[in-house]
C-alpha positions in Angstrom: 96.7 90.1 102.7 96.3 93.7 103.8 98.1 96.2 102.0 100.1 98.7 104.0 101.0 101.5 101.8 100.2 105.0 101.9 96.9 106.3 100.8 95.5 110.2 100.8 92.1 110.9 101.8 88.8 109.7 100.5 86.4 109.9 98.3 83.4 112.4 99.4 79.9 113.8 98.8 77.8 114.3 95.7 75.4 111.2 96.0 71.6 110.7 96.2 72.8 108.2 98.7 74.9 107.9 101.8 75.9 104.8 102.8 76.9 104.1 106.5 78.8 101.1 107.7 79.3 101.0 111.6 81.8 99.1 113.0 80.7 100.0 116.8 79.1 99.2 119.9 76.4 100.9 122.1 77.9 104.4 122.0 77.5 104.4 117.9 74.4 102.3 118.7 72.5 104.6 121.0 73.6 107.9 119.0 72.9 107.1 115.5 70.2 104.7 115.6 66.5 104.4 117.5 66.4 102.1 120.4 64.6 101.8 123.5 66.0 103.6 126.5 64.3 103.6 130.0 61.1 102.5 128.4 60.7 104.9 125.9 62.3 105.7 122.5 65.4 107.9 121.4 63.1 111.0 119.5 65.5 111.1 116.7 68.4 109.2 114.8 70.5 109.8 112.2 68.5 108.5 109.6 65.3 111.1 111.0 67.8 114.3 111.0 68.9 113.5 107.5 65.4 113.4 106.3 64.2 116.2 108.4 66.9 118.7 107.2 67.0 117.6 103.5 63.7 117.4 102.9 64.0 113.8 102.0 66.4 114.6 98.8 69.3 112.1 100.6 68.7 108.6 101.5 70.7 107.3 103.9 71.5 103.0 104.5 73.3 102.0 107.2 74.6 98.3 108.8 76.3 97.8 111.6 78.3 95.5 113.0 79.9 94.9 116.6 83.4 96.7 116.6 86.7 94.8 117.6 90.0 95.9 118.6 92.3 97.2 115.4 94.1 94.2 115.2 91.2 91.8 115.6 89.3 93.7 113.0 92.5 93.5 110.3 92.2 89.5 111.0 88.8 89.4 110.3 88.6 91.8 107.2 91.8 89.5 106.1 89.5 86.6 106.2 90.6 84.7 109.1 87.6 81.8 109.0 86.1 80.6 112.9 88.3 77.5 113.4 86.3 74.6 113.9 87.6 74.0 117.2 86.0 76.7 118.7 82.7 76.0 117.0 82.5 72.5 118.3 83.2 74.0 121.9 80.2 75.6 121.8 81.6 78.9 123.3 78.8 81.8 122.9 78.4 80.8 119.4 77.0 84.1 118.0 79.7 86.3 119.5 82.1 84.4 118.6 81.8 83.9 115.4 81.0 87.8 114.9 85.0 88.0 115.4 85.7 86.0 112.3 82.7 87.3 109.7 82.1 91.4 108.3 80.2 92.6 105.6 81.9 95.4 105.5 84.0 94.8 102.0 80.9 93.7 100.2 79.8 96.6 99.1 80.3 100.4 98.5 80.1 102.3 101.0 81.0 106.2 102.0 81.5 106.3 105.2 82.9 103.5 108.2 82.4 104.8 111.7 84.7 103.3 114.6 84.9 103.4 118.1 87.7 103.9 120.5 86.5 102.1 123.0 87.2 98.2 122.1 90.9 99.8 122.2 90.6 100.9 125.4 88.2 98.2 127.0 89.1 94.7 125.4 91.2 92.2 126.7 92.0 90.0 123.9 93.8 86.3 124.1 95.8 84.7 121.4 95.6 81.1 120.5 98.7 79.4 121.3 99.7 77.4 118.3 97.4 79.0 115.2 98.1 82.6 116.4 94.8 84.1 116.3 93.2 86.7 118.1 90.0 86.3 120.1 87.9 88.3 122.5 85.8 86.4 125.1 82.7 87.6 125.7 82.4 90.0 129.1 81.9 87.0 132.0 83.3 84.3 130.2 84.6 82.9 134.0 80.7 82.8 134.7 79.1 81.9 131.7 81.6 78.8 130.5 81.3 75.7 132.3 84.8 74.4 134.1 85.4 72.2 131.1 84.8 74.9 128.4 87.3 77.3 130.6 90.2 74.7 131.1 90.1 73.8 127.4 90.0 78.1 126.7 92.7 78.2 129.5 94.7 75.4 127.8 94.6 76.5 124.1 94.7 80.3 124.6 97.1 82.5 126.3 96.2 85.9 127.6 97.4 89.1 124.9 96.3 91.2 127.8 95.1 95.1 127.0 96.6 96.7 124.0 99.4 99.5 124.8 98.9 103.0 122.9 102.0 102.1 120.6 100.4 99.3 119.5 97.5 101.1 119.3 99.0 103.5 116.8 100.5 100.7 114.9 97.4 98.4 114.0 94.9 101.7 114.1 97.5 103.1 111.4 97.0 100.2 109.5 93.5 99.5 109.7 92.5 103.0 108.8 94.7 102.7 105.3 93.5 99.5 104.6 90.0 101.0 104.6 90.6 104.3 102.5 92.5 102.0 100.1 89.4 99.3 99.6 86.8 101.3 100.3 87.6 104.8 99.4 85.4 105.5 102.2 85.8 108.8 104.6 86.6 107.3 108.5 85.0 109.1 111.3 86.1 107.7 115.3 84.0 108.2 118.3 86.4 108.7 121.4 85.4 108.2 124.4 85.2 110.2 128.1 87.9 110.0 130.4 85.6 110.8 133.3 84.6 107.7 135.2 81.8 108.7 138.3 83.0 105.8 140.3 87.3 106.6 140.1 87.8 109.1 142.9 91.9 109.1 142.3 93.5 112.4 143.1 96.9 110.8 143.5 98.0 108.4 140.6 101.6 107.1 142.3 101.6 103.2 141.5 97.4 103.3 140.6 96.7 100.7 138.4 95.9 101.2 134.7 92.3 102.6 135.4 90.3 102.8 132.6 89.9 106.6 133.0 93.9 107.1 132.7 93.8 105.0 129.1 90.7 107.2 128.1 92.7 109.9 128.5 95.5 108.5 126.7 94.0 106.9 123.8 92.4 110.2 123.4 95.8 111.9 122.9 96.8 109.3 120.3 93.8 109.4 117.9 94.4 113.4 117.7 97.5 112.3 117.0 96.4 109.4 114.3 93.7 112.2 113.0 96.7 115.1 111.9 98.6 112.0 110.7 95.9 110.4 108.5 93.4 113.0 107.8 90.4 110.5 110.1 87.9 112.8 111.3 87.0 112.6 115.4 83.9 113.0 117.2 85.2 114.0 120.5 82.7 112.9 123.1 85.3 114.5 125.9 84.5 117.4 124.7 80.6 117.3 124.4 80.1 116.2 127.6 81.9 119.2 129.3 79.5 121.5 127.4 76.6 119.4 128.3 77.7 119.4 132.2 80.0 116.5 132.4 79.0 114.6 135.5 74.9 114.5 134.5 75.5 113.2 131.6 78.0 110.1 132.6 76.3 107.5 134.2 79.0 105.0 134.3 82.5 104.2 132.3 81.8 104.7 128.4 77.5 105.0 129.6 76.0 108.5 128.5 72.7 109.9 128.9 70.6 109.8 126.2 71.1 113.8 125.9 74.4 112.7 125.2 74.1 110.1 122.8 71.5 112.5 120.9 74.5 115.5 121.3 77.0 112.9 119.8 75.0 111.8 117.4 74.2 115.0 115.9 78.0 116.2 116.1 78.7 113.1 114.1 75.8 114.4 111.3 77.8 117.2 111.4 81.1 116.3 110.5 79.3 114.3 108.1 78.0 117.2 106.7 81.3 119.1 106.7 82.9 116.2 104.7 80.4 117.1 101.7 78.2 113.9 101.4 74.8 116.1 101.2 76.5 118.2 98.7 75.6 118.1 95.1 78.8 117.7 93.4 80.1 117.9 90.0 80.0 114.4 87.6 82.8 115.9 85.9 85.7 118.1 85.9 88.4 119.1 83.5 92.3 119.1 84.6 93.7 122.3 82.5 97.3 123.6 83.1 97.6 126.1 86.1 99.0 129.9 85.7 102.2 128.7 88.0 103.7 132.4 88.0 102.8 135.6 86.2 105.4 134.9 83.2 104.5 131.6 82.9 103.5 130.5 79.6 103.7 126.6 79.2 106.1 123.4 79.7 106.4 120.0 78.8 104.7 116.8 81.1 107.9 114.6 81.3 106.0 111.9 83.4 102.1 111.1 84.9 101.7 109.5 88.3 98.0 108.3 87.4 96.9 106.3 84.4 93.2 106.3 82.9 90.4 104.5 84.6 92.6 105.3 88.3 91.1 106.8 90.9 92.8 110.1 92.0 92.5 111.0 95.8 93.6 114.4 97.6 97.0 115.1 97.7 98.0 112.3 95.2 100.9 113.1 92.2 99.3 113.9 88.9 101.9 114.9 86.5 105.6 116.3 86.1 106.0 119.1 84.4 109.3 120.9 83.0 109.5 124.2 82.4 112.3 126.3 80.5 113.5 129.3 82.1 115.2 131.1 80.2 113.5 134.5 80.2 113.1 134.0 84.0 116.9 134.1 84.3 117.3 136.9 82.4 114.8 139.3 84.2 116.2 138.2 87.5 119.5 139.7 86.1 118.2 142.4 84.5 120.4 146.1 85.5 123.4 143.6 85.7 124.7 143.3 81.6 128.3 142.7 82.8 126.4 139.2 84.4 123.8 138.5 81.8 126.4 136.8 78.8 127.5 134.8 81.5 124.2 133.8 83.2 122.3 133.1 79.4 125.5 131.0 79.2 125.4 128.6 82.2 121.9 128.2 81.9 121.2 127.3 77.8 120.3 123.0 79.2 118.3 124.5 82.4 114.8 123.8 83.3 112.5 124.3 86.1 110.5 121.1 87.5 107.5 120.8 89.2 105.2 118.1 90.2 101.5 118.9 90.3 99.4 117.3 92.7 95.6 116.5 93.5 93.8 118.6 95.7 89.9 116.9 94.3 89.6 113.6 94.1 87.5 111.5 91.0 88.5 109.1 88.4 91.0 109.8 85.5 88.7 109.2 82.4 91.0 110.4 79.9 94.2 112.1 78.8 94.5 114.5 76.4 98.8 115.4 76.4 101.2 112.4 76.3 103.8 112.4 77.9 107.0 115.0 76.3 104.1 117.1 74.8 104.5 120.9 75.3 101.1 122.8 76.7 100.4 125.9 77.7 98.4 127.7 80.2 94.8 126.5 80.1 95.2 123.4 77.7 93.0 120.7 78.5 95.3 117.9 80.1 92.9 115.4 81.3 89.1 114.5 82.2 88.4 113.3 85.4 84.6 112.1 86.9 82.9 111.6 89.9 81.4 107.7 89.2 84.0 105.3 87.6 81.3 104.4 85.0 81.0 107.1 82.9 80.2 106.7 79.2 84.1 106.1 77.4 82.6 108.9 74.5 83.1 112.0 76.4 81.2 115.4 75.2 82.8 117.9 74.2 80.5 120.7 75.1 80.2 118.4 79.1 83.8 118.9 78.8 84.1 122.6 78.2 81.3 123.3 80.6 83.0 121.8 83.5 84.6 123.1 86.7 88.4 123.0 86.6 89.6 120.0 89.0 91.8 121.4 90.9 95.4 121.4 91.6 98.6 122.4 93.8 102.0 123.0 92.1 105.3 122.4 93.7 109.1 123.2 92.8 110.9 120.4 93.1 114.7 120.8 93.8 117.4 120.4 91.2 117.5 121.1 87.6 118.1 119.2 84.3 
């Protein structure tokens, strides 16, 4: 089943290797990998500006897959298998079965690309007695024969398009579930709200267009982004600097300019999130200088345990902190105060909680729990790659970049 806690962002950068998984249609298609258009052949893709820029130092592997509506994606990656019902129907075998298979938990992989527009597009049905989720291909009324469509007709009932609430809901979801298995970085195409062919100026009882849910949709992934820390390629916004209307041949169809343009904003953010970047293979967690009088304090509790992966933003350790001294300088030019304040605060303590702001894998722990430190004592280790000799070196050790950290008070006192 899929897990629905909380996780904090991903794991990023520092490998000879980038590993791409696309979950996505022709707009992911046409921008990040070669294809034949109009009879000739896309100049570049992802693959080719990687190489060019990087002089062939990164590799780059990529699969794709079709992409699906959040909530049939969640029941295929929690292994939903193609009923045989539907395989003895004979309904568009290949696309069918698509809905129930993925590769996409079989190996590592850094990066999972989405696309908005299943969410705005798809129509899904739901099977009446099992409860599954299925998407028929685009003229299934055409394609099936009477007999296949009165059996669909008969076993399925129509889930209709999905509403932006429910959109948040399974998106939510589905995005967690994938920094939680994966550990991989989630980057969404959205989509343009212009559509050439809707002329509305006056939207009083219009139907749901599929211009008005763009724009919607749109609204709700910046929304999703700021909430879950997804990165966005905004294709509304490339196309206005490219000219808009040019560029927009029909409802979610781009030029190729376009597709090139939103391909190489996606290498960008791609870039921004640190993959090409050569990072550190190991860092060492020392206590922070909190305040200028601070001297030390005593970790009363860790959040993580050795051989755990540590993401951004995740609780490391508790620490308390006696504050005497503190007290008494903050009454200092008051002595008619001081007896009383050294009195009330003889069983005080400050507490803080530490917290990630690098991510890697807690390799070892050097302070147990009720041991006092002091500024700059060596806490933990923490490393890029989970398999990492157990026999650390000491001189690796001291030679490493501090992983860093963010302190906060919490309130009350003990």
């Amino acid at each position: 089943m899929i897990v629905e806690e909380r996780v904090s962002q991903p794991k990023v950068g520092g490998g000879q290797t980038v590993r791409l998984f696309l979950k996505g249609n022709e707009d992911l298609v046409a921008s990040l990998l070669a294809r034949p258009e109009g009879g000739t052949v896309l100049d570049h893709a992802f693959r080719d500006w990687v190489g060019e820029k990087y002089d062939g130092t990164v590799a780059v592997q990529i699969t794709h897959e079709p992409c699906w509506r959040a909530d049939l994606l969640l029941q295929q990656l929690e292994g939903v298998s193609l009923p045989d019902e539907l395989r003895q129907q004979g309904l568009d075998d290949d696309f069918i079965a698509a809905q129930f298979q993925s590769r996409l938990l079989e190996g590592p992989v850094d990066v999972v690309a989405l696309s908005l527009q299943p969410e705005i597009a798809h129509e899904l049905w739901q099977h009446r007695q099992a409860g599954y989720l299925l998407y028929p291909p685009p003229g299934w009324e055409q394609r099936w024969s009477p007999a296949q469509r009165r059996w669909f007709q008969e076993q399925f009932t129509p889930r209709g398009h999905i509403t932006v609430a429910e959109f948040r809901q399974s998106f939510t979801r589905l995005v967690r579930y994938l920094k939680d298995e994966l550990k991989a970085q989630v980057i969404v195409y959205g989509c343009a709200s212009f559509d050439p062919d809707d002329t509305s100026h006056n939207y009083y009882q219009v139907a749901d267009t599929l211009a008005l849910r763009a724009h919607r949709f749109n609204l709700a992934l910046i929304e999703l982004s700021r909430q879950e820390g997804i990165s966005l390629v905004d294709v509304d916004r490339l196309l206005a600097e490219l000219g808009g209307r040019a560029h927009v041949r029909r409802v979610f169809e781009y030029s190729p300019e376009a597709y090139q343009a939103i391909g190489r904003e996606f290498l960008r953010i791609v870039e921004d999130s640190g993959f090409f970047e050569q990072q550190a293979l190991l860092w060492k967690l020392v206590l922070p200088q909190l305040e200028r009088q601070f001297q030390g304090g005593s970790i009363i509790r860790w959040h993580k345990q050795e051989g755990e992966w540590v993401s951004i933003g995740d609780n490391l350790f508790d620490l308390r902190v006696e504050e005497f001294k503190r007290l008494k300088r903050l009454n200092a030019g008051q002595p008619e105060k001081l007896q009383a304040a050294e009195t009330n605060t003889r069983d005080w303590a400050w507490l803080v909680r530490v917290v990630s702001a690098n991510e890697g894998f807690l390799r070892k722990k050097y302070v147990a729990e009720e041991a006092y430190c002091t500024v700059e004592d060596l806490l933990a280790v923490l490393s890029a790659k989970e398999a990492e000799p157990a026999e650390l070196d000491e001189q690796a050790v001291a030679a490493a970049p501090s992983f860093r950290v963010v302190a906060n008070s919490l309130e009350g006192s003990i």
